[in-house]
KEGUDREN-92267 format. One record per residue (C-alpha): x, y, z; residue number from 1; residue in one letter. Coordinates in nm, 3 decimals, always signed. Last residue first. Example, Ala and Ser with C-alpha at 12.3 -4.5 7.8 and 13.67 -1.06 7.14 Angstrom:
! residues 2
px/py/pz/num/residuo
+1.367/-0.106/+0.714/2/S;
+1.230/-0.450/+0.780/1/A;
END
This chain:
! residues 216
px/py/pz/num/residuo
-0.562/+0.633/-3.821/216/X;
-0.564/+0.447/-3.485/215/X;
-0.481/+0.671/-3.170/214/X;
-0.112/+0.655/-2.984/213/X;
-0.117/+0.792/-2.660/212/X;
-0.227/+0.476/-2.422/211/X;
+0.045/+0.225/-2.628/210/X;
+0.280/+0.163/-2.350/209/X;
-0.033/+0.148/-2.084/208/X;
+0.036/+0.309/-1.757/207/X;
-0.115/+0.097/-1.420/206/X;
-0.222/+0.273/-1.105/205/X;
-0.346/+0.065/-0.861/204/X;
-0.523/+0.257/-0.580/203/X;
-0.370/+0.286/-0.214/202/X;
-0.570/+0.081/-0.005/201/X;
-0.907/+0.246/+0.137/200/X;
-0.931/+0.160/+0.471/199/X;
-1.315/+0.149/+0.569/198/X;
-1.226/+0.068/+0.938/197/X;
-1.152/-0.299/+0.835/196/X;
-1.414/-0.386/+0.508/195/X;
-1.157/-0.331/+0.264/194/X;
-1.154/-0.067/+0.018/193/X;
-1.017/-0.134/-0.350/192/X;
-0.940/+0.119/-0.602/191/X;
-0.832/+0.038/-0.914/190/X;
-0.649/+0.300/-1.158/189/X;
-0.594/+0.264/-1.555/188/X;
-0.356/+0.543/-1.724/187/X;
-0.292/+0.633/-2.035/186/X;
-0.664/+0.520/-2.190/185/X;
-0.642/+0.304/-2.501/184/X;
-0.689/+0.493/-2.857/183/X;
-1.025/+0.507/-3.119/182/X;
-1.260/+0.511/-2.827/181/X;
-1.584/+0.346/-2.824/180/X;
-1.597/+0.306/-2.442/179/X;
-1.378/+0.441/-2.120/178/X;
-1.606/+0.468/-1.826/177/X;
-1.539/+0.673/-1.512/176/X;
-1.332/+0.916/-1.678/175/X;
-0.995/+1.115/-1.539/174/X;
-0.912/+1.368/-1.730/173/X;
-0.796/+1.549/-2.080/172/X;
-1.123/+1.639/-2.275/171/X;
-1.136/+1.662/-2.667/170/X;
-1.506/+1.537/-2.625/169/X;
-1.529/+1.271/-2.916/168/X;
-1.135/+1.119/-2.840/167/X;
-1.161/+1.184/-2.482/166/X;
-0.769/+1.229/-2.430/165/X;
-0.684/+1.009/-2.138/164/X;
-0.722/+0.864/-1.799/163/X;
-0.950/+0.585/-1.661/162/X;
-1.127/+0.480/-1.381/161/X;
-1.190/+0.167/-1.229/160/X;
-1.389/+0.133/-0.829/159/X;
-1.395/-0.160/-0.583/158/X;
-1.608/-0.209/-0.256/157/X;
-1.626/-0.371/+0.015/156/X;
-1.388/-0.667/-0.054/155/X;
-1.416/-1.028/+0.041/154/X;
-1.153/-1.199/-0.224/153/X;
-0.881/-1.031/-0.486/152/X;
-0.727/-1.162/-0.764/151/X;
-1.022/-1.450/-0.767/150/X;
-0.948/-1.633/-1.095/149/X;
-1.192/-1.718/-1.388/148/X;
-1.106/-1.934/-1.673/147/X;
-1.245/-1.920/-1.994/146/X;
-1.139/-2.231/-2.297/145/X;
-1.439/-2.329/-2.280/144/X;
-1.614/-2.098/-2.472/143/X;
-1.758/-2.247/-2.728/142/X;
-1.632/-2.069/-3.048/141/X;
-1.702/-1.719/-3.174/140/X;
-1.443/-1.722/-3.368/139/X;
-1.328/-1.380/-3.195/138/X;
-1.316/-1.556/-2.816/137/X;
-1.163/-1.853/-2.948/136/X;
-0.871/-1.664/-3.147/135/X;
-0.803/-1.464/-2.839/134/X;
-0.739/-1.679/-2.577/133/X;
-0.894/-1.690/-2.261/132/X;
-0.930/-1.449/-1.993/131/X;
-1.144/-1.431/-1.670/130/X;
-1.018/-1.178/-1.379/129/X;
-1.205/-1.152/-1.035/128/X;
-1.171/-0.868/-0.805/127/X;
-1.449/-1.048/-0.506/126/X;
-1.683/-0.846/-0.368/125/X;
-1.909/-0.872/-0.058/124/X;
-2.228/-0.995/+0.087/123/X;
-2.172/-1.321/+0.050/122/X;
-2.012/-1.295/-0.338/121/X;
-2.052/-1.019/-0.604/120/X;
-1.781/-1.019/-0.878/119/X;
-1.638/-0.710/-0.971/118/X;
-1.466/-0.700/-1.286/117/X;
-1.104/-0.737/-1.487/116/X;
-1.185/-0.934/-1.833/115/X;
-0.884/-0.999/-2.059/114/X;
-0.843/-1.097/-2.412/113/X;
-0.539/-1.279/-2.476/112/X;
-0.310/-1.276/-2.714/111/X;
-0.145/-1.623/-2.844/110/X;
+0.246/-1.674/-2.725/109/X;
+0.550/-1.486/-2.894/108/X;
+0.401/-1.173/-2.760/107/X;
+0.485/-1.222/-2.393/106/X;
+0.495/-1.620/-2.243/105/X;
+0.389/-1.596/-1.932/104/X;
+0.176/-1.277/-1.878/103/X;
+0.015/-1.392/-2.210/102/X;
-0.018/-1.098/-2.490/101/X;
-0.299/-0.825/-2.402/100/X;
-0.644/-0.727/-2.559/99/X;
-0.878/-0.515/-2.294/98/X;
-1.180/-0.574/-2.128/97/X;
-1.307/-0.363/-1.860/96/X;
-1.511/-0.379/-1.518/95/X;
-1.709/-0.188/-1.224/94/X;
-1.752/+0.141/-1.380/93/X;
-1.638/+0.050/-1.710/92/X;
-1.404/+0.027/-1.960/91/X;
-1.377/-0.157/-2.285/90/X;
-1.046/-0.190/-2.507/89/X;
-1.100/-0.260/-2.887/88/X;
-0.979/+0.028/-3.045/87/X;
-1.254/+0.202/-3.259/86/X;
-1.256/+0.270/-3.635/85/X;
-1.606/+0.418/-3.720/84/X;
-1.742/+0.292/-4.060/83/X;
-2.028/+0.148/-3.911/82/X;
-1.865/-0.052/-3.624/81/X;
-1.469/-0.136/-3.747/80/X;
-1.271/-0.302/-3.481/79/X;
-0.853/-0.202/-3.420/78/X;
-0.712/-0.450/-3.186/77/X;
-0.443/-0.266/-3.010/76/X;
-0.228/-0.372/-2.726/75/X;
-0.275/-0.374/-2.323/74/X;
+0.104/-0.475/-2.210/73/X;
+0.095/-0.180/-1.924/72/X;
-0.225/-0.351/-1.816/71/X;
-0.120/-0.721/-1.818/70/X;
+0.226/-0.598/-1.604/69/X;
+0.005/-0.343/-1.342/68/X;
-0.258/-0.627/-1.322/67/X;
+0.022/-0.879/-1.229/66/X;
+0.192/-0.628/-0.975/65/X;
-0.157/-0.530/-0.861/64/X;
-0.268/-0.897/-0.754/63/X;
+0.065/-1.004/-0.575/62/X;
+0.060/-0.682/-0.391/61/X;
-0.326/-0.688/-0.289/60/X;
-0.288/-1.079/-0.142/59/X;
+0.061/-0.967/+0.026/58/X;
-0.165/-0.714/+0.211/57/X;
-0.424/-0.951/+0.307/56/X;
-0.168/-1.226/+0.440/55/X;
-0.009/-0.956/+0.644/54/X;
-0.323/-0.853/+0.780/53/X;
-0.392/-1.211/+0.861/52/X;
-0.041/-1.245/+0.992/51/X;
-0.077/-0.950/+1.231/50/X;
-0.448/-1.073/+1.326/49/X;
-0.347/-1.393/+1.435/48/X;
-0.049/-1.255/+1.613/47/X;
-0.268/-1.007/+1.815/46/X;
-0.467/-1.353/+1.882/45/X;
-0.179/-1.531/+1.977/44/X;
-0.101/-1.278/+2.234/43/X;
-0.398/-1.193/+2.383/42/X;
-0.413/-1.576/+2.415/41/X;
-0.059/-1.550/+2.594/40/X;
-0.150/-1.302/+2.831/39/X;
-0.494/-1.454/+2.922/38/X;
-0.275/-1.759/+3.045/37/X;
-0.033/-1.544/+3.216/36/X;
-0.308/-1.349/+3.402/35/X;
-0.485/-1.640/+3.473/34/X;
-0.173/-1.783/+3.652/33/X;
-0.118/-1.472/+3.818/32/X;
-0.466/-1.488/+3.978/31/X;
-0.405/-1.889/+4.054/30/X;
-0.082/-1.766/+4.246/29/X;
-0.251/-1.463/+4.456/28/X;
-0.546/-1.713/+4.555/27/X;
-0.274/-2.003/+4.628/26/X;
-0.053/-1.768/+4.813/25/X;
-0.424/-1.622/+5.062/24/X;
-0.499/-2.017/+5.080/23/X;
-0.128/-2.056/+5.204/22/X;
-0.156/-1.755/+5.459/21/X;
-0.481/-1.821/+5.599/20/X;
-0.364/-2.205/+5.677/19/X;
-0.071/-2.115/+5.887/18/X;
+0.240/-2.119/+5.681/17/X;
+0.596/-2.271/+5.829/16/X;
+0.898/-2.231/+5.967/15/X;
+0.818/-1.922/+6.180/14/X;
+0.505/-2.063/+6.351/13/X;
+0.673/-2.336/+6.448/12/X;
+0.914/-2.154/+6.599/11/X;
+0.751/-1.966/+6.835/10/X;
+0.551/-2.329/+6.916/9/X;
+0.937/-2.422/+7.035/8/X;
+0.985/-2.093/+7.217/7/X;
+0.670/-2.119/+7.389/6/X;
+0.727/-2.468/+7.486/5/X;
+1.061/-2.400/+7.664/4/X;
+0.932/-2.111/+7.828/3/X;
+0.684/-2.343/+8.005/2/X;
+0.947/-2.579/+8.093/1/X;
END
């Protein structure tokens, strides 16, 4: 009888959990849980910051491939300022303005005059570009024909420079300002750094059709 019982509380205790063993599977279940959970936030939030990356990058691409195209189509406007024949293209430190056809329509459309600069916003920098056409600007009409579009937004810092034959100095090299000059620059490079672990992204480095030829 006795042996009887013993085998049948034996058995008991082999079917099922005592109560130290399920709290001890609930602990180790809720831990894995949390685990999971934590798991898939991580991941979201690497994803969040792979797409915002990706949305930054694409941002930079879009704007260089229209600057390289406007740049490259930079024409002359020849300008007479006591009796010195200068081109009309403007460059400085932190913006030019430059005479181009429309990115749309080419030379068959009105020219444009362009204006590339750094536009302070929050704490950081916006590349902006304003252009309008070139018949209102000269006329010296209202201007309400400007627009203004953010190329690129929340920058640290941006930098132009350009490259040529320094028509007063004779000098070949790169110049941080590119004024009163009687031919457009070669080459035109923008820098832009980003906030992220001060990466610099590779500079914009646009060749103008027209950069070697100097008015008569």
């Amino acid at each position: 009888m006795n042996v009887a019982r013993r085998r049948q509380v034996s058995f008991c205790r082999q079917a099922g959990l005592t109560l130290v063993e399920l709290l001890i599977s609930l602990v180790i279940i809720s831990i894995v849980v949390t685990l999971c959970a934590n798991g898939f936030i991580f991941g979201n939030r690497v994803w969040a910051k792979v797409d915002e990356y990706q949305a930054n990058l694409d941002e930079v691409s879009s704007a260089q491939r229209f600057l390289r195209k406007v740049l490259s189509e930079a024409i002359f406007y020849p300008i007479d300022e006591d009796e010195i024949k200068n081109n009309y293209f403007n460059g400085e430190p932190e913006k030019m303005i430059f005479l181009a056809p429309s990115p749309q329509y080419g030379l068959d459309d009105y020219l444009y005059i362009y204006e590339i600069f750094m536009q302070k916003e929050n704490g950081a920098y916006n590349l902006s570009l304003r252009y309008l056409p070139a018949n209102t600007y000269f006329s010296g009409k209202a201007r309400t024909a400007e627009r203004d579009v953010k190329l690129i937004k929340g920058v640290k810092n941006i930098k132009f420079e350009y490259y040529g034959l320094n028509q007063r100095t004779g000098e070949l090299n790169w110049f941080k300002s590119w004024l009163n000059q009687s031919a457009l620059p070669s080459r035109v490079s923008i820098s832009v750094e980003s906030f992220e672990d001060e990466q610099v992204w590779p500079p914009l480095i646009a060749e103008t059709k027209y950069g070697s030829y100097i008015l008569p």
